[in-house]
NUTI-573476 format. One line per field, with one value per residue: residue number from 0; residue in three letters; x, y, z of N, C-alpha, C in turn. Coordinates in Angstrom, 2 decimals, decimal comma, padded with zeros to 5 digits. Layout:
% NUTI-573476
n <- NUM ...
res <- ALA ...
n.east <- X ...
n.north <- Y ...
n.up <- Z ...
ca.east <- X ...
ca.north <- Y ...
ca.up <- Z ...
c.east <- X ...
c.north <- Y ...
c.up <- Z ...
END
This chain:
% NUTI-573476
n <- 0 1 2 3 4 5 6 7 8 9 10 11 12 13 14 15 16 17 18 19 20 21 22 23 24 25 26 27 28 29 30 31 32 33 34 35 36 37 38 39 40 41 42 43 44 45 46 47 48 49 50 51 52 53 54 55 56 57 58 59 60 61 62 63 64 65 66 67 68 69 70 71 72 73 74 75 76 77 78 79 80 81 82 83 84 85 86 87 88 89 90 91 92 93 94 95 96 97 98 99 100 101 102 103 104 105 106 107 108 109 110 111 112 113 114 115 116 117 118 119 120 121 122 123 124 125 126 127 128 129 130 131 132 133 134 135 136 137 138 139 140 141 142 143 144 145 146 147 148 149 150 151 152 153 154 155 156 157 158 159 160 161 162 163 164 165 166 167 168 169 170 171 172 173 174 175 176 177 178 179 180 181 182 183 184 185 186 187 188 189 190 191 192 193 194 195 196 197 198 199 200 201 202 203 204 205 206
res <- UNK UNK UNK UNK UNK UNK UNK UNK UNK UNK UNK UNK UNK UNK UNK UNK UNK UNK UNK UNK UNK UNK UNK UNK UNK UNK UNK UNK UNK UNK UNK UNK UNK UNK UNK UNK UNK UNK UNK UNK UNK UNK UNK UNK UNK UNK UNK UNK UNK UNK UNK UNK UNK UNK UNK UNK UNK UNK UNK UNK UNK UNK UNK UNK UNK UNK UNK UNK UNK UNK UNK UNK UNK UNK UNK UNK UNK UNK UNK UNK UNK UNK UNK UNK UNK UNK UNK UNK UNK UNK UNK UNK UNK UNK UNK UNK UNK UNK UNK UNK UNK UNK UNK UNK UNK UNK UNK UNK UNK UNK UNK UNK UNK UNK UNK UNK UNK UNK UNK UNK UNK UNK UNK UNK UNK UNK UNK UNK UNK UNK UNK UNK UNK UNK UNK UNK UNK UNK UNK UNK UNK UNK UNK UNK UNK UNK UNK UNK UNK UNK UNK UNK UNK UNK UNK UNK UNK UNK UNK UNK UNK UNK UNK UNK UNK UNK UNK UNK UNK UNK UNK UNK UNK UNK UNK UNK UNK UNK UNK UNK UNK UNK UNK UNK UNK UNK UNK UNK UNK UNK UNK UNK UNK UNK UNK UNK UNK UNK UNK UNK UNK UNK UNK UNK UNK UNK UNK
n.east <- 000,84 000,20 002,85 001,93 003,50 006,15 005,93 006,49 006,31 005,48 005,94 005,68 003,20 002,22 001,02 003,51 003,57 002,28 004,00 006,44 005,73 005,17 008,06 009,57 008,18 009,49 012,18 012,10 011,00 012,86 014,97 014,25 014,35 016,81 017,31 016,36 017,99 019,97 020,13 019,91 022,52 024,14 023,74 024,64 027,40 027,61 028,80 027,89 025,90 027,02 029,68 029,89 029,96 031,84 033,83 034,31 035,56 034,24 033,36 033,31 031,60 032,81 032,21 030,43 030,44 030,04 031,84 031,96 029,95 028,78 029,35 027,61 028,46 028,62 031,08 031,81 029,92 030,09 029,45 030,49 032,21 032,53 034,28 033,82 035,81 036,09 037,93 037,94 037,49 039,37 041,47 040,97 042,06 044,23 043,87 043,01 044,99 046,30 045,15 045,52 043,74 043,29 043,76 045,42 047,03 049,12 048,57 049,65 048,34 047,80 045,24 044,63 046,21 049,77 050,05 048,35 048,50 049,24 048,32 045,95 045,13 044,38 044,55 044,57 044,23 041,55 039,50 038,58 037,92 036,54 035,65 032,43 031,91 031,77 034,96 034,63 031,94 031,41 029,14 027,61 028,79 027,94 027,71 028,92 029,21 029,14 030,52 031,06 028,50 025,98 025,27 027,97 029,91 032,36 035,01 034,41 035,33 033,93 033,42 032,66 030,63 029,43 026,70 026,17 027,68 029,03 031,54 034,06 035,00 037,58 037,70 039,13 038,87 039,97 040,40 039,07 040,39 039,81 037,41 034,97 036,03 038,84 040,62 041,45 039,01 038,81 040,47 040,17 041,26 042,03 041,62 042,52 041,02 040,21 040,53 037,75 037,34 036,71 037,51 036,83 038,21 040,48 044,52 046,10 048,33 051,92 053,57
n.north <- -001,19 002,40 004,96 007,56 009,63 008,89 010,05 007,87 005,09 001,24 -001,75 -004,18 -005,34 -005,75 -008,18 -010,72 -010,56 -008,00 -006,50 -006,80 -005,59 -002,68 -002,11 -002,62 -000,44 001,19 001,65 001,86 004,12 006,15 005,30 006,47 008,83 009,68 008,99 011,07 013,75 012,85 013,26 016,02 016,77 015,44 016,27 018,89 018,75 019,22 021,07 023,94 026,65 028,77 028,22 027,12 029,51 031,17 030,17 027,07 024,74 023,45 020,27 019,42 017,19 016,63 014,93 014,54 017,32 018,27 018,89 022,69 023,09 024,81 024,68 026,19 026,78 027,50 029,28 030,86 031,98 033,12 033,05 030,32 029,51 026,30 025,75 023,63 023,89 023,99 022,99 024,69 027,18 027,13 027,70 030,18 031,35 032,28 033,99 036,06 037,34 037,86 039,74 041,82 042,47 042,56 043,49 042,61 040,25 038,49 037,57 039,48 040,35 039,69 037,32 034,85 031,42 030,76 028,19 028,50 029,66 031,79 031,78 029,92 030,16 028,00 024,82 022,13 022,25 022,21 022,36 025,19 026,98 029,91 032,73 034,02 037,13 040,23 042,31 044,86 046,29 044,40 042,87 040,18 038,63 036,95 033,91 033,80 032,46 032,07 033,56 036,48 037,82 040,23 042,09 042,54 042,58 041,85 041,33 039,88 037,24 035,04 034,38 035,82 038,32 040,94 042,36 044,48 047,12 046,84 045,17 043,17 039,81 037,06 033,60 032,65 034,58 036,87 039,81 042,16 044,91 048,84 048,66 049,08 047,20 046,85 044,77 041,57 038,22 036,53 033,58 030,74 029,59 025,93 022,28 019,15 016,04 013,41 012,90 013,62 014,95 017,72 020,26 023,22 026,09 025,02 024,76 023,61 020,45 020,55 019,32
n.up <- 000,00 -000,25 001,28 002,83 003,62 003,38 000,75 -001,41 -003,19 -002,22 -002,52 -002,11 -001,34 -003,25 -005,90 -007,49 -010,12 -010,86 -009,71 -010,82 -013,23 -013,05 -012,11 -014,49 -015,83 -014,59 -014,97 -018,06 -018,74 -017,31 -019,01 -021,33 -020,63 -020,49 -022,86 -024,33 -023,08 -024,35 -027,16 -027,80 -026,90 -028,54 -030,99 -030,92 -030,91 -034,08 -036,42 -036,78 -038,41 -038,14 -037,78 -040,38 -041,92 -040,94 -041,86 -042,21 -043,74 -047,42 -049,52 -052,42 -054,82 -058,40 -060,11 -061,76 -063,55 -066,27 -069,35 -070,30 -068,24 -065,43 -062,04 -057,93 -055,14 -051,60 -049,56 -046,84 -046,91 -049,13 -053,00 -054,55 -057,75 -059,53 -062,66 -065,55 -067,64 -071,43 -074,11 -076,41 -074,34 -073,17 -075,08 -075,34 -073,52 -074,55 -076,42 -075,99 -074,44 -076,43 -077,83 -076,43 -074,08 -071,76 -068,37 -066,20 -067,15 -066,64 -064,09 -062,09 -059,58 -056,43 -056,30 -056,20 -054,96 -055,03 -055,97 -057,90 -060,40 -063,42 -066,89 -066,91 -063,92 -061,89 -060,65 -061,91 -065,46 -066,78 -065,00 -063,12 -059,85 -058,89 -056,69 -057,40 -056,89 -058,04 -058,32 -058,27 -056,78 -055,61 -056,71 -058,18 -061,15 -064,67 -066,01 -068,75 -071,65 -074,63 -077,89 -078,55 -078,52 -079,31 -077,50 -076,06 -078,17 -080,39 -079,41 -076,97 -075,84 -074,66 -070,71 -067,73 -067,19 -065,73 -064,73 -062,90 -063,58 -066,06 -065,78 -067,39 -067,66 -068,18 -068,97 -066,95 -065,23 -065,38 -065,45 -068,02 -069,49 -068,93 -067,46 -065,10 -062,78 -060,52 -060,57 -060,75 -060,51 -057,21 -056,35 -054,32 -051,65 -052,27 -052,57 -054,00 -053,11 -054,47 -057,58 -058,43 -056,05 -054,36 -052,21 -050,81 -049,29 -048,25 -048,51 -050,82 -050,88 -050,68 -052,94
ca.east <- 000,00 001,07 003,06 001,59 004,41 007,55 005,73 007,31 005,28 005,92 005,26 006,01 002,36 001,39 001,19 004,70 002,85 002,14 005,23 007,23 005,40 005,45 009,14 009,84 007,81 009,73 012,92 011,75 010,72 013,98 015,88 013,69 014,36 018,36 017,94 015,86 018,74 022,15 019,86 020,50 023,97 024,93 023,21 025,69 028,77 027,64 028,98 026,87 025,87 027,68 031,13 030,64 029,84 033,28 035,15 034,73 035,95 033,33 033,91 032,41 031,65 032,45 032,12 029,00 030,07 030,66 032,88 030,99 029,17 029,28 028,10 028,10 028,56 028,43 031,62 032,28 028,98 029,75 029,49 032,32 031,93 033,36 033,41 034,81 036,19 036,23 039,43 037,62 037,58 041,11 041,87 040,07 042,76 046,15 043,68 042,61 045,86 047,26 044,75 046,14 042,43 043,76 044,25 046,24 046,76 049,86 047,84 050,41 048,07 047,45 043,96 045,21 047,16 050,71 049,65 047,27 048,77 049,76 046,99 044,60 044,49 043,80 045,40 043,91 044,05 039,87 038,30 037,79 037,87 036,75 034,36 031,53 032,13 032,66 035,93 034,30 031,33 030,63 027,75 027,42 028,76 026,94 028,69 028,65 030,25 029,24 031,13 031,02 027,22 025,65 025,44 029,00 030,66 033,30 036,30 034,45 035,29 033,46 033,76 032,02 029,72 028,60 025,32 025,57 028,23 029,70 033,04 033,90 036,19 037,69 037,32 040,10 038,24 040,92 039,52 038,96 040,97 039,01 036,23 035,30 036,56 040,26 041,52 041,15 038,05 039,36 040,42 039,62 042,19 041,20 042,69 042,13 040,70 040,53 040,42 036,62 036,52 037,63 037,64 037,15 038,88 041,73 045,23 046,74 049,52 052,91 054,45
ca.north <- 000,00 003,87 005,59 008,68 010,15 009,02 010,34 006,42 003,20 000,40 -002,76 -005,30 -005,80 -006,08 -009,21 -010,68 -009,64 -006,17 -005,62 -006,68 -005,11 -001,66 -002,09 -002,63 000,43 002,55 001,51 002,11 005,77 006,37 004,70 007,09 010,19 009,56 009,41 012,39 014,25 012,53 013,81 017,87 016,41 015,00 017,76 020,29 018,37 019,15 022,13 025,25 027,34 030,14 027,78 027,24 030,52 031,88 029,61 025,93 023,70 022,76 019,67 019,44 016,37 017,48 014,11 014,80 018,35 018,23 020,21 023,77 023,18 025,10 024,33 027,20 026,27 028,59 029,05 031,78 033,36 034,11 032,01 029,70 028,73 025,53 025,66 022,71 024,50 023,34 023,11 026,22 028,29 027,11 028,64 031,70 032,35 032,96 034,84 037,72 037,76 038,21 040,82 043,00 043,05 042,12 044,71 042,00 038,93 037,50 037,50 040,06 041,06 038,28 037,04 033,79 030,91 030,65 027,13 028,51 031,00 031,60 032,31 029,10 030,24 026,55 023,46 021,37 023,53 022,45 022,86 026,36 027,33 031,42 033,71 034,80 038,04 041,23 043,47 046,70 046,44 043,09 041,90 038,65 038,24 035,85 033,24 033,82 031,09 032,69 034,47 037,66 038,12 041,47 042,90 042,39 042,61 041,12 041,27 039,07 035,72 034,30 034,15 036,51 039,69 041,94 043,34 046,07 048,45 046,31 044,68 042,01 039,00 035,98 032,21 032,35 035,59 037,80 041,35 043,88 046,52 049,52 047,82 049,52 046,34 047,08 043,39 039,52 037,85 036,08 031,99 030,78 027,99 024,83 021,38 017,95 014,83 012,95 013,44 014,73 015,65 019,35 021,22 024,81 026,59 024,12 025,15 022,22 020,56 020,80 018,25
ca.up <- 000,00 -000,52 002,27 002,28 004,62 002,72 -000,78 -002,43 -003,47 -001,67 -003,86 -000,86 -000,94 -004,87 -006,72 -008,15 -011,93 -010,96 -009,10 -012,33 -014,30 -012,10 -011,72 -016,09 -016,02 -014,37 -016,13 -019,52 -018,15 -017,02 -020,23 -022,16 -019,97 -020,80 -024,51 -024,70 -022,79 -025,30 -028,70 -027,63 -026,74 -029,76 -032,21 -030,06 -031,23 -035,36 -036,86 -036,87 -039,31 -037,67 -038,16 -041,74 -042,47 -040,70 -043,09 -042,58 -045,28 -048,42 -050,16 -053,47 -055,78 -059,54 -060,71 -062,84 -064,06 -068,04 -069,81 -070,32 -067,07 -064,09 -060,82 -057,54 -053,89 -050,71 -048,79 -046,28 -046,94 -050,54 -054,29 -055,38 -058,75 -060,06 -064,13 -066,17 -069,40 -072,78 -074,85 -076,83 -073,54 -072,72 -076,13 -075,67 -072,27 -075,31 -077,46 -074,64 -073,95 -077,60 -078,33 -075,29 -073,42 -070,18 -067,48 -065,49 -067,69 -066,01 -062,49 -060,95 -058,38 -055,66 -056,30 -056,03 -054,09 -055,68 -056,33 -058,83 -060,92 -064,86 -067,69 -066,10 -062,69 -061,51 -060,20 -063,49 -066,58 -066,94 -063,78 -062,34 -059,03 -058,22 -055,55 -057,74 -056,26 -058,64 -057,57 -058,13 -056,46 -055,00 -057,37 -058,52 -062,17 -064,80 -066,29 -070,44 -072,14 -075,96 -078,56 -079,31 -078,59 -079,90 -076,00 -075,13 -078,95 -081,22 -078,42 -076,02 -076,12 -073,25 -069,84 -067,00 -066,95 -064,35 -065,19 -062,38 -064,00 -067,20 -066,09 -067,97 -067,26 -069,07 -068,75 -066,19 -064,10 -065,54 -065,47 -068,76 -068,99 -068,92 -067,01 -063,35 -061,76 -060,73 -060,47 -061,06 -059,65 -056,28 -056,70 -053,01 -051,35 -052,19 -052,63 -054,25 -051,75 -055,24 -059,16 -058,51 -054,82 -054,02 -050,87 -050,37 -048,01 -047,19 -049,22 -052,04 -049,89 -051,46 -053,62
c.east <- 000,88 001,45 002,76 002,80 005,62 007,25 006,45 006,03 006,17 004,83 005,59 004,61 001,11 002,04 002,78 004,48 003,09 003,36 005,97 007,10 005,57 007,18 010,29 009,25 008,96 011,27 012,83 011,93 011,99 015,21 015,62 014,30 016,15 019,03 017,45 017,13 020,14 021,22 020,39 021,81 024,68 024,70 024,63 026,89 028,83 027,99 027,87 026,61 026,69 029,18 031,15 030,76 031,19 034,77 035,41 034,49 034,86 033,64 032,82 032,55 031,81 032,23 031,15 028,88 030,70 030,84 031,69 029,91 029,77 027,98 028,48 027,35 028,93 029,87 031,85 030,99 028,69 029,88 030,72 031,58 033,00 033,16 034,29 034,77 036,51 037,51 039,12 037,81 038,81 041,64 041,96 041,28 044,12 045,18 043,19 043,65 046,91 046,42 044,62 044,65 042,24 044,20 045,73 046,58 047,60 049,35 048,96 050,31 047,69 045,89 043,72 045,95 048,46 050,54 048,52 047,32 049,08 048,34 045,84 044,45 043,85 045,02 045,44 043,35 042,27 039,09 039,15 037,53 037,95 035,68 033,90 031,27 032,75 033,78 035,37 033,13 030,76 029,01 027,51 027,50 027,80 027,95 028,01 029,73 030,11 030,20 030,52 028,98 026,91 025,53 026,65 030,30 031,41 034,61 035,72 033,94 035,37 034,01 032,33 031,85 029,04 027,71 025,46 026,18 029,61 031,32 032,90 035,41 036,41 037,19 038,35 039,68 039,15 039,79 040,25 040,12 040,18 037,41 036,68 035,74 038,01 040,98 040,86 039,93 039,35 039,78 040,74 040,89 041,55 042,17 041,75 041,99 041,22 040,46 039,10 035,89 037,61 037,37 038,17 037,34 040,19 042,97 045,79 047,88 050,39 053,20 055,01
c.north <- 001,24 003,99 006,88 009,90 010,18 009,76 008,80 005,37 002,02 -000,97 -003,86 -005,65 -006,18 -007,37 -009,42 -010,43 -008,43 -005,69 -005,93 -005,98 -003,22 -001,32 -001,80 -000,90 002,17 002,66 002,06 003,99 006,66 006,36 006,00 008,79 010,23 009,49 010,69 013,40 013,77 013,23 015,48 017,56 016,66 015,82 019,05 020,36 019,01 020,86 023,68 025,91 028,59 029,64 028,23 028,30 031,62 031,06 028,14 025,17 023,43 021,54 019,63 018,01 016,89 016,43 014,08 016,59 018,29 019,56 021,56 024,42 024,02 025,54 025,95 026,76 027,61 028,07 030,43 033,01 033,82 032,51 031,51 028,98 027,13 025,35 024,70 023,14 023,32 023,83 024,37 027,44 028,26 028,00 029,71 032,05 033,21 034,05 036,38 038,15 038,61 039,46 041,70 043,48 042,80 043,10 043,99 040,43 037,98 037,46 037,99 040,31 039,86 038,06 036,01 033,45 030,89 029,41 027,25 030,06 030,98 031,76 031,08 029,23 029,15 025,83 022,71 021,99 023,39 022,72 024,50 026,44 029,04 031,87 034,04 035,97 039,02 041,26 044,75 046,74 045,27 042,43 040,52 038,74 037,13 035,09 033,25 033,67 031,90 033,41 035,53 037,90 039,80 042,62 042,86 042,61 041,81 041,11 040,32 037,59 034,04 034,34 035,15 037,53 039,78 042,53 044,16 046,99 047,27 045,99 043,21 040,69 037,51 034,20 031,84 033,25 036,74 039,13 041,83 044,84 047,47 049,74 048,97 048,59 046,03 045,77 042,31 039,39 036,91 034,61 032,28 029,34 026,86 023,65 020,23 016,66 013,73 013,43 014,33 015,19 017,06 019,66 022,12 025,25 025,70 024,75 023,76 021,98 020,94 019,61 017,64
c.up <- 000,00 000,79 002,24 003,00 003,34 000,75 -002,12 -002,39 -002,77 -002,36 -003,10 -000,91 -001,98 -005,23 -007,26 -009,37 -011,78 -010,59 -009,94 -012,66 -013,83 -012,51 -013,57 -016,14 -015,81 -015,08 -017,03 -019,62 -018,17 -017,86 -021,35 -021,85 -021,07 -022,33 -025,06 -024,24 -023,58 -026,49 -028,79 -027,83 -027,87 -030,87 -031,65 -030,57 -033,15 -035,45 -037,02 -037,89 -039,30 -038,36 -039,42 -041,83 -041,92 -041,25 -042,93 -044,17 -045,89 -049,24 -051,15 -054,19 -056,97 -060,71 -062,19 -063,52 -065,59 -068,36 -070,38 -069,41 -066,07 -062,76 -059,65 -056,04 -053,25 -049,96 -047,71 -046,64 -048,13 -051,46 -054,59 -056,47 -058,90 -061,56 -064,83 -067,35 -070,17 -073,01 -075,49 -075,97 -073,22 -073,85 -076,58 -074,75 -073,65 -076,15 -076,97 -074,41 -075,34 -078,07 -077,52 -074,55 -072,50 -069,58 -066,65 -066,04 -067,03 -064,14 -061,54 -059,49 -057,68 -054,89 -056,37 -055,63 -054,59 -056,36 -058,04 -059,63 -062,60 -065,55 -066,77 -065,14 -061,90 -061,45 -061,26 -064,23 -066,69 -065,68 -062,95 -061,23 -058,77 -057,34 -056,89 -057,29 -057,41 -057,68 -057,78 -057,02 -055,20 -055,72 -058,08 -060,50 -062,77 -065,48 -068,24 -071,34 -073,85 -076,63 -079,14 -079,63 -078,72 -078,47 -075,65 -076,64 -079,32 -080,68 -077,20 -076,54 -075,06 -072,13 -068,99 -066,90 -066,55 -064,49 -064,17 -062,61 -065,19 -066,91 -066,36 -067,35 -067,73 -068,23 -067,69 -064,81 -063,97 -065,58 -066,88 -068,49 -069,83 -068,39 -065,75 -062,26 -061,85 -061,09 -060,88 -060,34 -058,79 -056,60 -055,32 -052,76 -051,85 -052,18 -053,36 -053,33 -052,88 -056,70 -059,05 -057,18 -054,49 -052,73 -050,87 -049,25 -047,59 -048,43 -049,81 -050,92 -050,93 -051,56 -052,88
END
């Protein structure tokens, strides 16, 4: 019977059924209490949104991006493109450069890792790694793979334009000269895991 004093059950005087069954009960209760309290736990341990967004690592699959494609992943808050060039756009980097329409063609200014320098601006002359991020303004370039379309003329031979004040920039993210965007678009650390896994934000080791 209850003690009404000590506020406890006393099961000394229930059936050996009920007092099992009583006794499983409160177990279970208790088992239950202890997983409800590890789920907060273990959610606590996962990265935050706050982390990534102050610069943890992105890894990307590019397994499935074909040549002319380009895909665009969030790191640090802002756009990272990844674009897998064609042998045509690779072609287009000597011909921007031979028809003197480069403000910065040999990538003097450091808008890139040393790892990733010379007309392709990349680790692997076809894949593309930059911030979608003008330099003049901060607006989000578009990516325009065409030749010499009737909005942009018979000197552009693809790559990226800024619809909010016309700077233009090659298949490498070289900047125009004469454009309002002083420099290169940015190329962001990154590294190879395998042939088609990348990771943004981490730096290529060394050889």
């Amino acid at each position: 019977m209850a003690n009404a004093e000590q506020g406890s059950l006393d099961l000394s005087d229930l059936d050996p059924k009920r007092r099992r069954f009583l006794t499983t009960s409160v177990g279970v209760v208790g088992a239950a209490g202890v997983v409800g309290l590890a789920v907060p736990m273990l959610k606590s341990f996962a990265p935050s949104a706050r982390a990534r967004a102050a610069g943890a690592p992105v890894e990307v699959d590019i397994s499935k991006l074909e040549p002319g494609q380009m895909m665009t992943v969030e790191w640090r808050g802002k756009p990272v493109w990844l674009l897998n060039r064609t042998d045509e756009a690779l072609a287009s980097l000597v011909t921007v450069e031979d028809e003197g329409l480069l403000a910065d063609p040999e990538s003097g200014m450091p808008q890139q890792p040393d790892y990733a320098v010379g007309s392709e601006r990349s680790i692997k002359p076809n894949i593309l790694v930059l911030l979608g991020v003008c330099t003049h303004l901060g607006c989000a370039p578009t990516y325009r793979p065409e030749v010499a379309p009737p909005d942009l003329g018979p000197t552009w031979f693809g790559g990226f334009f800024c619809p909010c004040h016309g700077s233009k920039f090659d298949f490498s993210g070289r900047v125009y000269a004469g454009v309002p965007a002083p420099t290169n678009l940015e190329v962001p650390p990154y590294k190879y895991l395998t042939e088609t896994q990348i990771v943004i934000g981490e730096d290529q080791e060394s050889a």
